[in-house]
C-alpha positions in Angstrom: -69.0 26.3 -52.0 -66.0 27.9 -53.8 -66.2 31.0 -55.8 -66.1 30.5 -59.0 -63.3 33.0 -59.6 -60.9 30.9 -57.0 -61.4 28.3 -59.6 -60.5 30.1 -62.4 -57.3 32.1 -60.3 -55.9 28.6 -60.1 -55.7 27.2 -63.3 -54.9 30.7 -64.4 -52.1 30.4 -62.3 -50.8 26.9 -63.3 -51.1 28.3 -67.0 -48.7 30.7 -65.7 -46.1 28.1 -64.6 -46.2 26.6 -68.1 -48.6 23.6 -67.0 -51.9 21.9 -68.6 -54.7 22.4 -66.2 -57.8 20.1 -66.0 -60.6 20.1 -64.0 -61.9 17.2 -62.1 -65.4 17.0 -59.6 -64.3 17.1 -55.8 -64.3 13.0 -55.9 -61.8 10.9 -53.3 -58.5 10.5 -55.2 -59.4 13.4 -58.0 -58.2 12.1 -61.1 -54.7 10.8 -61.0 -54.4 9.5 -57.9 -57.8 7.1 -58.6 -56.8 6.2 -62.4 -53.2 5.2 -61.3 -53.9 3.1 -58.7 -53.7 -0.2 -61.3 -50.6 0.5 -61.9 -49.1 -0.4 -58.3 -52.1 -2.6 -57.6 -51.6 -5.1 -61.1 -48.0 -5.1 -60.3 -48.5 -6.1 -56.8 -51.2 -8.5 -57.6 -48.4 -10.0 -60.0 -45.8 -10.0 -57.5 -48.5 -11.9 -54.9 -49.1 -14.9 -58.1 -45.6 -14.9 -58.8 -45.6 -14.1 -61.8 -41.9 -12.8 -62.1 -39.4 -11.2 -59.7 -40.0 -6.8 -58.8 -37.2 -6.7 -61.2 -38.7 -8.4 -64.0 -42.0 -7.1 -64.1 -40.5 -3.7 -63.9 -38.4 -4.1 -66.8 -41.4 -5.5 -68.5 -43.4 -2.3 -68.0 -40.5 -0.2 -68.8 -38.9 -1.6 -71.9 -42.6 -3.1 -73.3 -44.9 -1.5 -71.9 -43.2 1.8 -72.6 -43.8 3.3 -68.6 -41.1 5.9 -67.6 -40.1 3.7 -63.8 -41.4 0.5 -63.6 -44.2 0.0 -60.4 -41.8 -1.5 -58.0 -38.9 1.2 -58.5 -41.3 3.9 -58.7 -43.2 2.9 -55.2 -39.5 2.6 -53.4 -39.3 6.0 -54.9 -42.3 7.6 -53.4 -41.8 5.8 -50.6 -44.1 2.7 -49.3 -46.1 4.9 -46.2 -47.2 7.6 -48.6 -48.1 4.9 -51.5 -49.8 2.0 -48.9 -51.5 5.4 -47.4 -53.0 7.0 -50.7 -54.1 3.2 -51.7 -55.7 3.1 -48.0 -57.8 6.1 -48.7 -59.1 5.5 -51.5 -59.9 2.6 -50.6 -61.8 3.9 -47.2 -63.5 6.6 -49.5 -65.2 4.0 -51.4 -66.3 2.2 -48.9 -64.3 -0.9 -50.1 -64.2 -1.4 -53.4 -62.4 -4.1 -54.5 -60.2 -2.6 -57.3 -58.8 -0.3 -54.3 -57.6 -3.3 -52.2 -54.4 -2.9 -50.9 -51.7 -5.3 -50.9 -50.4 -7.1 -48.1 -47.2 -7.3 -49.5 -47.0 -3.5 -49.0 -48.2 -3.9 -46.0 -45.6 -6.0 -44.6 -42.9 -3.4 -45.9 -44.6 0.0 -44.1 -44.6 -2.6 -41.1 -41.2 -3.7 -41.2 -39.9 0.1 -41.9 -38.6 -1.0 -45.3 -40.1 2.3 -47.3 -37.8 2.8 -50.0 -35.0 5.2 -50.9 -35.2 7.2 -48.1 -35.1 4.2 -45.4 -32.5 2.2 -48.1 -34.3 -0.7 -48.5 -38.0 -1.5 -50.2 -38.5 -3.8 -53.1 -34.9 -2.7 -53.6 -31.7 -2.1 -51.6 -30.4 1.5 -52.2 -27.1 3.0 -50.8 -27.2 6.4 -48.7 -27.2 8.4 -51.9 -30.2 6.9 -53.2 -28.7 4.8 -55.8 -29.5 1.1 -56.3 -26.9 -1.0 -53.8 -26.9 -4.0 -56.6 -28.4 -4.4 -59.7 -31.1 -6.4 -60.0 -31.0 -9.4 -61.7 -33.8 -9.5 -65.0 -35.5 -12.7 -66.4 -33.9 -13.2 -70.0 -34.2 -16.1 -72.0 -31.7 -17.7 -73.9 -30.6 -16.8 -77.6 -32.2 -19.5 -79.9 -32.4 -20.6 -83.5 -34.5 -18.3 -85.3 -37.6 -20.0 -87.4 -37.5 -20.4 -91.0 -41.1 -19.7 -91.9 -43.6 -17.4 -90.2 -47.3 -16.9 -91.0 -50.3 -15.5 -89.7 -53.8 -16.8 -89.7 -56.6 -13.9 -89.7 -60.0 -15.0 -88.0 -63.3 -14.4 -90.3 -64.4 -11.1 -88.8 -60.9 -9.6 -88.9 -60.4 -10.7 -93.0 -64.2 -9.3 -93.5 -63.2 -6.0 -91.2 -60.1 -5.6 -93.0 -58.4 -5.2 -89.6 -55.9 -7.2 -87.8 -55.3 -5.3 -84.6 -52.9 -2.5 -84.3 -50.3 -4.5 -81.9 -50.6 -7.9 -84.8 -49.6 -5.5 -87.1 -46.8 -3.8 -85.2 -45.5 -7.3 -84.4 -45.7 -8.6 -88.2 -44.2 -5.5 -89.1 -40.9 -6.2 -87.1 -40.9 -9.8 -88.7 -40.9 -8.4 -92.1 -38.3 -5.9 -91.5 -36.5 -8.9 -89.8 -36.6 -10.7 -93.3 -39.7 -12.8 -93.2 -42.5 -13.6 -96.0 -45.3 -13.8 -93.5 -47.8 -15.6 -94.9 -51.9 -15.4 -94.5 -53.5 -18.6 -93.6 -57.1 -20.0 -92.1 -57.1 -20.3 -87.9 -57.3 -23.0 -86.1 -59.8 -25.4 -86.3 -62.3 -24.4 -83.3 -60.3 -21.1 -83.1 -63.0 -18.7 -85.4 -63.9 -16.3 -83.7 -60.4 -15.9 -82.3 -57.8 -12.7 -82.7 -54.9 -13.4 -85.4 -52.3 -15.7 -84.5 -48.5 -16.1 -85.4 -47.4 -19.4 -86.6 -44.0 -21.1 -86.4 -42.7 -24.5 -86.1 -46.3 -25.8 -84.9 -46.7 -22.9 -82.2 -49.5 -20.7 -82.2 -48.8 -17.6 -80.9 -51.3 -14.9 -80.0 -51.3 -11.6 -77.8 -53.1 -12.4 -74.2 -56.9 -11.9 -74.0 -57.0 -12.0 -70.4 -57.1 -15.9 -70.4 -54.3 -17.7 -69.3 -52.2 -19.6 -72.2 -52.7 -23.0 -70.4 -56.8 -21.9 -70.6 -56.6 -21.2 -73.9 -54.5 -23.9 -75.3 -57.2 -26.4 -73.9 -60.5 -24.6 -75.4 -58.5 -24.0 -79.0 -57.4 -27.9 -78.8 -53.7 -26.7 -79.4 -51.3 -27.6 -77.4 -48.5 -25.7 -78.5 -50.1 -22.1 -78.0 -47.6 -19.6 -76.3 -49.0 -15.6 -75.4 -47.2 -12.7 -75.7 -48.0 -9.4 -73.8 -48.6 -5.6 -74.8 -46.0 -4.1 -76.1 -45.2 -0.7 -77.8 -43.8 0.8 -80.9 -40.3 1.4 -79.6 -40.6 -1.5 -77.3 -36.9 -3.3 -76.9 -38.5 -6.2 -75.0 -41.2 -8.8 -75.2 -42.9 -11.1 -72.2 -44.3 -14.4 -73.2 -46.5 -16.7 -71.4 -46.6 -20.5 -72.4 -49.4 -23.0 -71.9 -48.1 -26.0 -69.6 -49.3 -28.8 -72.5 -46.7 -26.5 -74.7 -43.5 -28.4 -76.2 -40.4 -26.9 -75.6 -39.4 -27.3 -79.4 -42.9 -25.0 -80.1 -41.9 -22.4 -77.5 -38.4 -21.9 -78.2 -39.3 -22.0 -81.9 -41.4 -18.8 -80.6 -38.1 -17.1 -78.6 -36.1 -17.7 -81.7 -39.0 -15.3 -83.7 -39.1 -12.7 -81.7 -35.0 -12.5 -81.3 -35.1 -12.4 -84.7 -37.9 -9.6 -84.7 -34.9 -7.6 -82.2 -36.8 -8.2 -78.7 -35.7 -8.9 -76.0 -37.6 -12.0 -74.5 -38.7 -12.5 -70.9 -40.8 -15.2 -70.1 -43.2 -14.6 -67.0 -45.6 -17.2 -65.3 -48.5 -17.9 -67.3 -51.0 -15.6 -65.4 -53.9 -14.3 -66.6 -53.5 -11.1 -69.0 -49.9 -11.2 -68.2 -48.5 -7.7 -67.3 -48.5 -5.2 -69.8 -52.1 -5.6 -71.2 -53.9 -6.7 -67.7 -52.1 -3.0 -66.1 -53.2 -1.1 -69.1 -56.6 -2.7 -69.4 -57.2 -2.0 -65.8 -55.8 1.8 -66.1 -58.4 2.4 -69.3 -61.2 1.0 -67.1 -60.7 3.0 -63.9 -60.3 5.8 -66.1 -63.8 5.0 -68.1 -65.2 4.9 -64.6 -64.1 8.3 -63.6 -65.7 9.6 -67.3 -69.0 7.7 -66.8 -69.2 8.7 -63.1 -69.0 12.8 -63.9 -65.1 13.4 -62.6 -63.8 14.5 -65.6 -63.9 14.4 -69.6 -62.1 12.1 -71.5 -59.6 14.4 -73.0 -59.1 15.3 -69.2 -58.4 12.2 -68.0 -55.8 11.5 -70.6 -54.3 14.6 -70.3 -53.8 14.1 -67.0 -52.0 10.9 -67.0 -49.8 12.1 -69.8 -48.5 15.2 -68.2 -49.0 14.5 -64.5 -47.9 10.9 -64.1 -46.2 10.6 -67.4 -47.4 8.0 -68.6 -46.8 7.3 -72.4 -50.0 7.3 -73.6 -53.7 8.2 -71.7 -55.4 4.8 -71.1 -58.4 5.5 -72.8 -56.3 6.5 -76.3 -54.4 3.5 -75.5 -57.5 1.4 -75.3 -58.4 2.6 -78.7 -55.2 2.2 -80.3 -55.0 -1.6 -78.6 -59.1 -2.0 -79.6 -61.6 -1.4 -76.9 -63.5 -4.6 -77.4 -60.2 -6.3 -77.2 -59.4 -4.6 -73.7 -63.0 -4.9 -73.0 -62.4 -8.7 -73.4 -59.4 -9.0 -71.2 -61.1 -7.3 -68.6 -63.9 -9.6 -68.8 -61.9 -12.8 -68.8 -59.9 -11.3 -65.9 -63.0 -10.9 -64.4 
């Protein structure tokens, strides 16, 4: 019921103060507080299937994935009664849904008055001035011998599309500027239809699909198949995954590539979609709901998360620039 010229007095207004606005249907959560809830609610989940340590996965999203804070740091931040109460609501406001779940874990910490900064202690210990009490300590895996040979074997629809993927390409990319021929070769027997794979030392390595590596080892018949995450262009680290039939020889053969390629490599559990891609596919498809569902436009929707959350890139540009049948895979296998 609000005139029309309120509206417009607003976002004239907010031009004023040098910002972007967008508009968005009355809807619970509005835009940014509905897209961003994947972002504390993957990392959470990840925390729950202990996948890494709050320290780990934060670097991963920082320093891979490209995020300003990582999830953890940036909950302790806003502290864990405002967060576990925005989740809450949105959650109430659509009658359950399970995306809007929240997280027990979080749940526990509002309980036990462990909110973050401002109480000193969350996911982190902090000292009266808001600063971290200790650093926390990062998975890192060991330096090891770099490969000799690298090649890459392109699936039948990628050589007859003439495309390999934008993050393949980013990664071969670093290999060649690390010094490597990389080489073209045919996939895997039983491994068609699959997305381009790096090969080293009897490794194959491919970038998660939303299967776990022990998963997809078994249907490819390949033992030695290690997954790497999401990462982006200026990206300073790399998370890996590895199937449990892997060798060690096969996965550190796959460390000692990356090193070479100048990443730094983490090795998480071997979850399901890992952390990176599973955060951003879930991010592009909360944010395809809020377009299909009338909140917003796309071009709103990324704005928003650009310049209201920071966020490096809008999901659903991200999800082009990743491919969107390749996030709509992951989310389906996660599924």
């Amino acid at each position: 019921a609000t005139d029309p010229a309120v509206l417009e007095a607003v976002a004239a207004t907010a031009q004023a103060w040098g910002k972007q606005p967008v508009h968005a249907r009355s809807t619970p959560g509005f835009i940014v507080n509905r897209v961003a809830r994947p972002y504390y609610a993957e990392a959470l989940r990840l925390l729950g299937e202990q996948a890494a340590s709050a320290a780990t996965l934060d670097a991963i999203m920082v320093d891979a994935g490209g995020f300003r804070m990582g999830p953890f740091a940036l909950m302790d931040l806003i502290g864990h009664d405002v967060n576990f109460a925005v989740t809450r609501s949105v959650f109430e406001a659509y009658y359950g849904d399970p995306r809007f779940t929240p997280s027990v874990i979080q749940q526990e910490l509002v309980d036990a008055g462990y909110l973050g900064r401002k109480s000193g202690r969350g996911f982190y210990d902090y000292d009266d001035d808001g600063t971290a009490a200790v650093k926390p300590e990062v998975a890192l895996e060991g330096a090891q011998k770099r490969p000799e040979t690298v090649n890459i074997s392109i699936s039948i629809e990628s050589e007859s599309d003439g495309v390999h993927g934008a993050v393949t390409d980013a990664l071969e990319k670093r290999l060649r500027a690390a010094g490597y021929e990389v080489g073209h070769r045919h996939p895997l027997p039983g491994a068609a239809h699959e997305a381009p794979a790096f090969h080293c030392a009897g490794a194959a390595i491919f970038l998660t699909d939303g299967r776990s590596a022990t998963e997809r080892a078994a249907a490819n018949r390949h033992p030695n198949t290690v997954l790497y995450d999401l990462f982006g262009e200026n990206a300073t680290r790399i998370a890996l995954a590895r199937a449990d039939q892997c060798s060690n020889a096969a996965y550190h053969a796959t460390v000692g590539l990356l090193q070479a390629a100048g990443l730094n490599v983490t090795r998480i559990d071997d979850v399901p979609g890992m952390a990176v891609m599973r955060t951003v596919a879930m991010l592009a498809n909360e944010a395809a709901d809020a377009v299909n569902q009338g909140v917003c436009s796309a071009a709103a929707v990324d704005l928003a998360m650009r310049r209201g959350v920071n966020y490096p890139h809008g999901p659903l540009a991200w999800a082009n620039a990743i491919g969107v049948a390749h996030v709509a895979t992951v989310l389906a296998n996660l599924a």
